[in-house]
N, C-alpha and C positions, 0 to 999 in steps of 0.2 A: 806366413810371414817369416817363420821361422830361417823355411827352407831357402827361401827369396836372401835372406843374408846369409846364411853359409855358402852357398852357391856363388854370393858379389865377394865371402874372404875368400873361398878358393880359387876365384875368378881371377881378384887381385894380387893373389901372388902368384898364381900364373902369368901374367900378364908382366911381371917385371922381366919374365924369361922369353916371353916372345909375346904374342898375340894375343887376344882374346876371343874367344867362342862362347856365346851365354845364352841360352836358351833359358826364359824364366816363361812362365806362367801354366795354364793346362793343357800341356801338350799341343797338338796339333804340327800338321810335315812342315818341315823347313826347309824344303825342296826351290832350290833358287829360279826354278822352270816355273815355279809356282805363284810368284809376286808381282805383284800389277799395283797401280794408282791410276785403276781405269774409270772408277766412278767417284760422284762428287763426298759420296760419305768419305772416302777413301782419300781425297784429296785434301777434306777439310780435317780429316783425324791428322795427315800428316802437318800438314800447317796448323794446329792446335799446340802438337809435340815441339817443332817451328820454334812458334811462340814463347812455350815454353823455357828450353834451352837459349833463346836469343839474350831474355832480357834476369837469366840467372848467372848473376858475376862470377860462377865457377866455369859455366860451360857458355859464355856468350859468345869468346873465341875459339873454343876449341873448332877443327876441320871436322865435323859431322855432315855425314846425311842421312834422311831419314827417309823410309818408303814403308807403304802399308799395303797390308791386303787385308780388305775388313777389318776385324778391330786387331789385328798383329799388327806388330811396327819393328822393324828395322833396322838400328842402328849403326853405320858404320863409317872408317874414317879412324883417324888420329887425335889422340889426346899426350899430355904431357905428364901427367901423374896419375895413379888409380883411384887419387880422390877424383879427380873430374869423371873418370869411367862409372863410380859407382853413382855420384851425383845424376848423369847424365840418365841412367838405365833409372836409378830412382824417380827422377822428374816424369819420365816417360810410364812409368809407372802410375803413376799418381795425374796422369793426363785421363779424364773422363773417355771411355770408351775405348780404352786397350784394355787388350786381356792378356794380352802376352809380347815379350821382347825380345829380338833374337840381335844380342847384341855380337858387332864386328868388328871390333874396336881395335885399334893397336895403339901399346902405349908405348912412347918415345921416351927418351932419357937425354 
């Protein structure tokens, strides 16, 4: 857990300077040749995350998308402040059956 927040602070102050790149959980490739929503676990993992984000008042507007392969998930798109980016990878976090978040997030000013 530890690592999981030092990785969202240096995430987010990176992120006031341009982009964000966030690889959190155990490993595995992040190879974008690699990512599908071809089966229905995969479908229902990303609309669980969905769910999530929709109806939490930090990131219900934020411009996200999410896509899974197996239990990885995805996140990318625009947000407004690095509170909503760390919210956002947190929720997804705490979403039953991800193990890991490769977030792609750009934060706007």
């Amino acid at each position: 857990m530890r690592r999981v927040l030092v990785t969202l602070t240096l995430c987010a102050a990176m992120a006031n300077l341009s982009g964000c790149v966030l690889a959190v959980g155990n490993g595995g490739d992040d190879d974008s040749s690699s990512w599908s929503s071809s089966d229905a676990r995969d479908s229902n993992l990303a609309h669980d995350v969905r769910a999530r984000l929709n109806v939490d008042p930090a990131t219900q507007y934020a411009d996200l998308s999410v896509s899974t392969d197996h239990d990885r998930v995805r996140l990318s798109g625009t947000v407004h402040s690095t509170d909503v980016l760390e919210k956002a990878v947190q929720l997804t976090l705490d979403t039953p059956g991800v193990r890991s978040v490769s977030c792609r997030i750009m934060v706007t000013h």
